[in-house]
Backbone bond lengths (Angstrom), bond angles and torsions (degrees), N, CA, C in turn:
res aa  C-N    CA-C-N  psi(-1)  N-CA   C-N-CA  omega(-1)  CA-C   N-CA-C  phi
1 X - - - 1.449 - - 1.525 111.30 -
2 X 1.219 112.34 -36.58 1.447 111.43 175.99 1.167 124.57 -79.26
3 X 1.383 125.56 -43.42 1.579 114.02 155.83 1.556 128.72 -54.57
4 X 1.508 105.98 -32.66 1.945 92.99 169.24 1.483 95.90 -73.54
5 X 1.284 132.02 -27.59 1.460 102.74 -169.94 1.876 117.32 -73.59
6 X 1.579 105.43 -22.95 1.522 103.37 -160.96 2.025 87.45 -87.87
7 X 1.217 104.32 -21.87 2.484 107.63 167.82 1.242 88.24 -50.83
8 X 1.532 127.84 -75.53 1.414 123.53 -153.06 1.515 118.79 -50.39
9 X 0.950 104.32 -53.24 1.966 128.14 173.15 1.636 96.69 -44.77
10 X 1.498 115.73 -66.39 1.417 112.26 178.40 1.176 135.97 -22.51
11 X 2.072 92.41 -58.43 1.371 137.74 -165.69 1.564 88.77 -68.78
12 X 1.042 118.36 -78.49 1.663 117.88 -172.32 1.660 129.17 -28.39
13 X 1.703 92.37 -55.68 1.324 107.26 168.89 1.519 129.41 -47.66
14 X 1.626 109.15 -51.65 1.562 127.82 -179.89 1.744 87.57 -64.59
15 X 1.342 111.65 -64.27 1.806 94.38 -174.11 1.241 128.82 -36.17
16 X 1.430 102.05 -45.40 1.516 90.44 -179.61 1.151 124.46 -103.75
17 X 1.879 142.99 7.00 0.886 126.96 114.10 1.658 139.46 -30.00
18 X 1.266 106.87 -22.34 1.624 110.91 -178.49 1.733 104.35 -97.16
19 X 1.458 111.46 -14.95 1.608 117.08 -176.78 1.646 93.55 -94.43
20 X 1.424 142.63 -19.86 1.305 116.48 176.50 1.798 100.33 -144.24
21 X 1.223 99.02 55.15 1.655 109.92 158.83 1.361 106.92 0.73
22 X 1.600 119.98 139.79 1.113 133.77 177.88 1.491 111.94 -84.60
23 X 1.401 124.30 105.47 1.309 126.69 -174.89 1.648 109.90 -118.98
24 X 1.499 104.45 160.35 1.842 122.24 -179.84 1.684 96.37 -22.17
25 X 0.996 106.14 -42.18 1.991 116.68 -147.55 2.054 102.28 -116.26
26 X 1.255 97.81 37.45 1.697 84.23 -175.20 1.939 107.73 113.66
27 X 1.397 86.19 156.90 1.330 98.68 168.15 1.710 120.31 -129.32
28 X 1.703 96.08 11.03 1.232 113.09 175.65 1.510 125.28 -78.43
29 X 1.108 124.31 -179.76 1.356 129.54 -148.75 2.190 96.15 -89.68
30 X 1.633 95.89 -45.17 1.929 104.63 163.35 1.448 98.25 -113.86
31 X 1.674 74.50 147.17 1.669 83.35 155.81 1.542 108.67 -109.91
32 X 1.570 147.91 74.25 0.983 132.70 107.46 1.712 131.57 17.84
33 X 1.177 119.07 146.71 1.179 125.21 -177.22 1.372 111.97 -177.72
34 X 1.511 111.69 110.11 1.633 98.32 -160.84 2.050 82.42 -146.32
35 X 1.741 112.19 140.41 1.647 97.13 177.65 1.392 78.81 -139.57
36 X 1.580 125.06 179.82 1.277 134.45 -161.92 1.181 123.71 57.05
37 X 1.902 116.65 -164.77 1.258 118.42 -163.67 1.671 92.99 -156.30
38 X 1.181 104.85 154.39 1.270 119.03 177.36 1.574 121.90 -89.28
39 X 1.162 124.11 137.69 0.919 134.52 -177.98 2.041 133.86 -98.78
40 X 0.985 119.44 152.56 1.475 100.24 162.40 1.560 134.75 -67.98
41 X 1.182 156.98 115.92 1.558 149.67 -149.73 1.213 86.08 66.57
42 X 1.587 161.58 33.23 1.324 127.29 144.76 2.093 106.04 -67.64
43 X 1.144 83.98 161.19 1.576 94.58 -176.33 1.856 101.76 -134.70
44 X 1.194 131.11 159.62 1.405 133.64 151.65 1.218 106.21 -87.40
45 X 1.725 71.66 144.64 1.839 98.72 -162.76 1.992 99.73 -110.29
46 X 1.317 115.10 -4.35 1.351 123.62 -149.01 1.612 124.01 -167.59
47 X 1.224 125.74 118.57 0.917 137.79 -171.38 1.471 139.83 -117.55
48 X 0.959 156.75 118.18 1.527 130.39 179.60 1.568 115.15 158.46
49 X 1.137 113.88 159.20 1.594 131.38 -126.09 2.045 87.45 -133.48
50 X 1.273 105.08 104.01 1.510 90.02 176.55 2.124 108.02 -121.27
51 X 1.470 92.77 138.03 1.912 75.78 -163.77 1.691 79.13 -144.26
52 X 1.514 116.10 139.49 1.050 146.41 -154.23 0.875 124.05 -114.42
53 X 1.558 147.39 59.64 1.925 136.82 -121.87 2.149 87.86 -59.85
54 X 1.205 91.16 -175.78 1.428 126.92 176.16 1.359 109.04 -70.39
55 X 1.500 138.56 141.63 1.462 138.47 159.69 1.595 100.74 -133.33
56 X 1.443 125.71 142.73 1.178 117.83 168.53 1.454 108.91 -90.38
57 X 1.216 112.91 147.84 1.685 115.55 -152.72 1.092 154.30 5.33
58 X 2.032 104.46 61.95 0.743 145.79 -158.94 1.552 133.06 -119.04
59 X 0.898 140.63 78.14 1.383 119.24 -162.28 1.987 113.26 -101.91
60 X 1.685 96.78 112.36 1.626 115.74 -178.56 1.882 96.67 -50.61
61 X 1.307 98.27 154.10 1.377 96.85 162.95 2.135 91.67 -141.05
62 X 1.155 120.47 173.46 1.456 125.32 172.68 1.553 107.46 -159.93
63 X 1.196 139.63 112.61 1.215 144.12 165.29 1.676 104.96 -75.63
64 X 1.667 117.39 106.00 1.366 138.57 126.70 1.394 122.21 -17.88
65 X 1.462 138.73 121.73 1.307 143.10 144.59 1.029 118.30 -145.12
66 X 1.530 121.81 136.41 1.808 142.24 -168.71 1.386 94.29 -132.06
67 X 1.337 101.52 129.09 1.524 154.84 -23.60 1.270 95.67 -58.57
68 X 1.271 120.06 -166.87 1.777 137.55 133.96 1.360 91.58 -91.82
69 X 1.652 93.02 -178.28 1.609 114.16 -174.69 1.474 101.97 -52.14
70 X 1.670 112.13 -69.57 1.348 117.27 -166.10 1.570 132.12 -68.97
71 X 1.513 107.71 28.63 1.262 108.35 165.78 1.396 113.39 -130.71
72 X 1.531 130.46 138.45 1.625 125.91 -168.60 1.849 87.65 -87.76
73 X 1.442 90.92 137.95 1.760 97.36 174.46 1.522 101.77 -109.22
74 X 1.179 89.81 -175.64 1.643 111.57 -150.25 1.707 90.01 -138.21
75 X 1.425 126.93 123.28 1.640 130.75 168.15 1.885 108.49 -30.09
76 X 1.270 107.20 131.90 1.129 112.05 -179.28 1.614 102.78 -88.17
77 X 1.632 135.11 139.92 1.399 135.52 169.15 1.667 105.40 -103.75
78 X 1.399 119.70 -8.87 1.280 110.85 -175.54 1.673 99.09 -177.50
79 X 1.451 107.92 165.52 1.370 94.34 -175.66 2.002 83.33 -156.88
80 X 1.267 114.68 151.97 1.890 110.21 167.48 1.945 85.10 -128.15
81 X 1.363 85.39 162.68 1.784 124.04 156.25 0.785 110.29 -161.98
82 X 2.297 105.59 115.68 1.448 118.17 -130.25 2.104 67.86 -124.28
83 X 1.216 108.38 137.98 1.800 126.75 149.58 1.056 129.28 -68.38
84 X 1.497 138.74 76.38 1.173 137.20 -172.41 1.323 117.83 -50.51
85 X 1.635 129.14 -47.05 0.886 139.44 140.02 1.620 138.42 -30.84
86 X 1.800 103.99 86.16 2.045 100.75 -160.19 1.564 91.96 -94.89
87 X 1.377 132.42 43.73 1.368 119.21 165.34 1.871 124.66 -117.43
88 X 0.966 95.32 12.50 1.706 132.88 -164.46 1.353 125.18 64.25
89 X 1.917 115.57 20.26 1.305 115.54 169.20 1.561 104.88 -91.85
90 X 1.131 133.19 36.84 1.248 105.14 174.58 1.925 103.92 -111.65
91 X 1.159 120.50 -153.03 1.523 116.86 -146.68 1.698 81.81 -104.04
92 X 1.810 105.49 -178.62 0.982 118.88 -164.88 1.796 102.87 -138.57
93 X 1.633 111.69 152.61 1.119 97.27 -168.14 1.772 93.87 -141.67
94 X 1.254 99.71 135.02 1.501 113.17 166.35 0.895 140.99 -127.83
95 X 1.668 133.74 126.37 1.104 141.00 -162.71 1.541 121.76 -80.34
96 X 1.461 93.82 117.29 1.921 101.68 -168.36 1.186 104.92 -113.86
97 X 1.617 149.37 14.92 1.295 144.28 136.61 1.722 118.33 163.27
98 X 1.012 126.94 -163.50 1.449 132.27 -151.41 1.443 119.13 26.26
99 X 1.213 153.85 -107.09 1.050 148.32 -169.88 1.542 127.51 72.94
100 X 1.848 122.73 -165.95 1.597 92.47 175.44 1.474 137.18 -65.96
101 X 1.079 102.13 143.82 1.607 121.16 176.51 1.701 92.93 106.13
102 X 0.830 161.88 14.56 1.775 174.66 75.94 0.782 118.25 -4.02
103 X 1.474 138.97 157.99 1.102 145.83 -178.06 1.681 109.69 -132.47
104 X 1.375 108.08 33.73 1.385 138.85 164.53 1.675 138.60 -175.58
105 X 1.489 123.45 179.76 1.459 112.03 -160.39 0.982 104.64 -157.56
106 X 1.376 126.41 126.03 1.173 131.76 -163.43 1.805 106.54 -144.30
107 X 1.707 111.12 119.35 0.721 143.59 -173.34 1.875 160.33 -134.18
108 X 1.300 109.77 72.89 1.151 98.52 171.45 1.967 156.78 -25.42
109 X 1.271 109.35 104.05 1.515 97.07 -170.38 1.608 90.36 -99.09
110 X 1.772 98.19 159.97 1.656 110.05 176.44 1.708 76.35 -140.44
């Protein structure tokens, strides 16, 4: 009984290491990415939807930046980059500077 039980445990473990591959950004199922805190009267300042077609052995990269020149910003209190993708193929996002308490955001997508 104790050796099928400590196979199963094994078995489980290796599965799901092999169901959410260890990647740059997690080995979890999303990659999520959320820093700061919300506030009372905070409002969104920013919006937008970024999607990257497919390459076969290829990996997209896109560098993120808030504002551009021509818009005056406003201190950021929080910021997300949400994974639409909950099976762990979707993209990955890293944070390369300003953020809350800034009055910009700078960000890597994979």
């Amino acid at each position: 009984m104790g050796i099928k039980l400590v196979f199963l445990l094994i078995l489980g473990i290796s599965a799901s290491v092999w169901a959410y591959p260890k990647t740059e950004c997690g080995s979890g199922p999303d990659h999520n990415l959320a820093k700061g805190f919300r506030r009372r009267g905070d409002r969104l300042l920013y919006t937008t939807r970024v999607q990257m077609p497919k390459s076969f052995l290829r990996v997209k990269s896109y560098d993120f930046n808030w504002p551009d020149s021509s818009r005056q910003s406003n201190f950021i209190t929080r910021f997300e980059v949400l994974d639409e993708h909950h099976d762990g193929s979707g993209g990955c996002a890293f944070f390369t500077g300003g953020g809350p308490g800034t009055n910009f955001l700078k960000l890597h997508l994979v």
